[in-house]
C-alpha positions in Angstrom: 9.0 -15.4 -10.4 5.0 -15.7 -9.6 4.4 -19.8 -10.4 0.7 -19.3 -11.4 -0.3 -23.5 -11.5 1.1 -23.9 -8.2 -1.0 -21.0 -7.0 -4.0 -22.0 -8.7 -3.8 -25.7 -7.4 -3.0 -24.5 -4.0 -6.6 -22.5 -4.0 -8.2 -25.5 -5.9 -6.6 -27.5 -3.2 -8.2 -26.2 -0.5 -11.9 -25.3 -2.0 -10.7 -21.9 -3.1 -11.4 -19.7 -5.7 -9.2 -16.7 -7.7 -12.1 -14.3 -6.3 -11.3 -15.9 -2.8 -8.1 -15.3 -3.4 -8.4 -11.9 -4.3 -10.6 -10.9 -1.1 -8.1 -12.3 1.1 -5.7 -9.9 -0.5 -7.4 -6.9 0.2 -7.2 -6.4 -3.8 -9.7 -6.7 -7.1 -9.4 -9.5 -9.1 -9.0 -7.6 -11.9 -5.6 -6.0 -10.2 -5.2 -9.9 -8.6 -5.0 -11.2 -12.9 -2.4 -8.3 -13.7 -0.1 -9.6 -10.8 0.0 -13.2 -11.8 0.5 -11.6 -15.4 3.6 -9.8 -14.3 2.4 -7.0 -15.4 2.6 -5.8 -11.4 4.5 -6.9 -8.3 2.5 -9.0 -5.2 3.6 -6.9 -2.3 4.6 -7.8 1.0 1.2 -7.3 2.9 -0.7 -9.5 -0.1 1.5 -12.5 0.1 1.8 -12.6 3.8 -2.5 -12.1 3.9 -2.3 -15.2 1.2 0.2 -17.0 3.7 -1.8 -16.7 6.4 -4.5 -18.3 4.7 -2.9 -21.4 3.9 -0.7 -21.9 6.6 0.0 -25.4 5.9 1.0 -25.0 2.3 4.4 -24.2 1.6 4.2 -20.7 -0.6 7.6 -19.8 -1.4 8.1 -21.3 -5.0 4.7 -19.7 -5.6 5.7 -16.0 -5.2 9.8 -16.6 -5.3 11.8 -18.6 -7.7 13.9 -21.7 -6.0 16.9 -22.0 -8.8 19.9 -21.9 -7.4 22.3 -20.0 -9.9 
């Protein structure tokens, strides 16, 4: 499950930007809002563009969920 704060202090963070964000992506920030809505998946290429980014953040609870059932 996409954590949207932890995303959005992660940019914030770092001096970014949501339209940052979505450049890095290779995707529209309107199509950027509709992912973090859950109204579409991130796919592979976008998270590992996002990763490479912000190498020194740690980016898994962002775009996976962490519970252990």
């Amino acid at each position: 499950m996409f954590n949207e704060s932890l995303f959005r202090y992660i940019l914030n963070k770092n001096g970014r930007d949501i339209k940052y964000a979505a450049k890095i992506m290779g995707i529209s920030i309107t199509t950027l809002y509709r992912k973090m809505a859950g109204e579409s998946d991130f796919m592979r290429k976008e998270i590992r563009l996002f990763a490479e980014a912000f190498p020194d953040d740690d980016l898994m609870p962002v775009f996976f969920s962490t519970k252990v059932s």
